[in-house]
C-alpha positions, -999 to +999 in steps of 0.1 A: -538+212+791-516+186+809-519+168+775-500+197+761-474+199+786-467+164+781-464+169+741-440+197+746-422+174+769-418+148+742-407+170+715-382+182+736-370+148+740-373+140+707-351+174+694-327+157+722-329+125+703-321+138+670-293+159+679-281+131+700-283+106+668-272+132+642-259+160+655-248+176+622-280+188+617-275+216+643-255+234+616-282+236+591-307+246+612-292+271+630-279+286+596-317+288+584-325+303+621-296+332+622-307+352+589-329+381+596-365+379+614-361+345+613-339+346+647-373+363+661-393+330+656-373+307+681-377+340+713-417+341+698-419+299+703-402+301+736-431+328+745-461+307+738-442+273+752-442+285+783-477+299+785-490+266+776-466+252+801-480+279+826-514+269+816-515+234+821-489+233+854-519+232+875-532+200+862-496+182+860-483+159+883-453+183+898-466+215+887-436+232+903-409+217+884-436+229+849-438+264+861-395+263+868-395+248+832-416+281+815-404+306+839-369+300+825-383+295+789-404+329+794-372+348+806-349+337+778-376+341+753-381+380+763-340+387+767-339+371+732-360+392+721-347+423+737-307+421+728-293+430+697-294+410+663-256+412+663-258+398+694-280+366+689-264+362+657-229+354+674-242+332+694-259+311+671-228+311+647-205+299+683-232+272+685-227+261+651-191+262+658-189+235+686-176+200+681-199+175+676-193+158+711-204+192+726-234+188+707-241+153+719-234+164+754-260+191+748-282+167+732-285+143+764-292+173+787-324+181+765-335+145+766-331+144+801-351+177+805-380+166+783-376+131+800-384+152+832-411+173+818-425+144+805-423+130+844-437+158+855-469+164+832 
């Protein structure tokens, strides 16, 4: 399981990396995430990350700073799921509206976080 955690932590990095190297790809793929059911499978992907991340805490190196990491996963997952469609759908679209320094910014915070969760497994 601590093999898992340490995946997640570098594909979290990498997303980081590739928003941080082309950050115009944000746009597309939050277009392809805000149409209909589709918004559902990012809340549904948060759910199981942080399972797994639950899971395999135990085995990791700081298995506090794991079980921080999917407590706050598993809460946003679950208020996703729960507020309105018209509500997740503006946010997306005022994501896709930011400047492409704001996404950079963004972008090294999620590499720092997955650097950390990487640390950590």
């Amino acid at each position: 399981m601590r093999l898992i955690v340490s995946i997640i932590g570098w594909l979290i990095f990498a997303e980081g990396v590739l928003f941080l190297v082309r950050p115009e790809f944000l746009g597309p793929v939050i277009k392809f995430f805000s149409k209909g059911w589709r918004m559902h499978i990012l809340s549904v992907a948060r759910i199981i990350i942080a399972v797994l991340m639950f899971l395999g805490a135990i085995e990791c190196r700081k298995p506090v700073i794991i079980i921080i990491f999917a407590s706050v996963l598993l809460i946003t997952g679950f208020v996703a799921l729960l507020i309105k469609k018209d509500m997740v759908k503006s946010l997306l679209d005022w994501w896709q509206q930011r400047n492409l320094v704001v996404v950079r910014l963004l972008s090294a915070v999620i590499i720092f976080l997955g650097a950390v969760i990487i640390y950590s497994a």
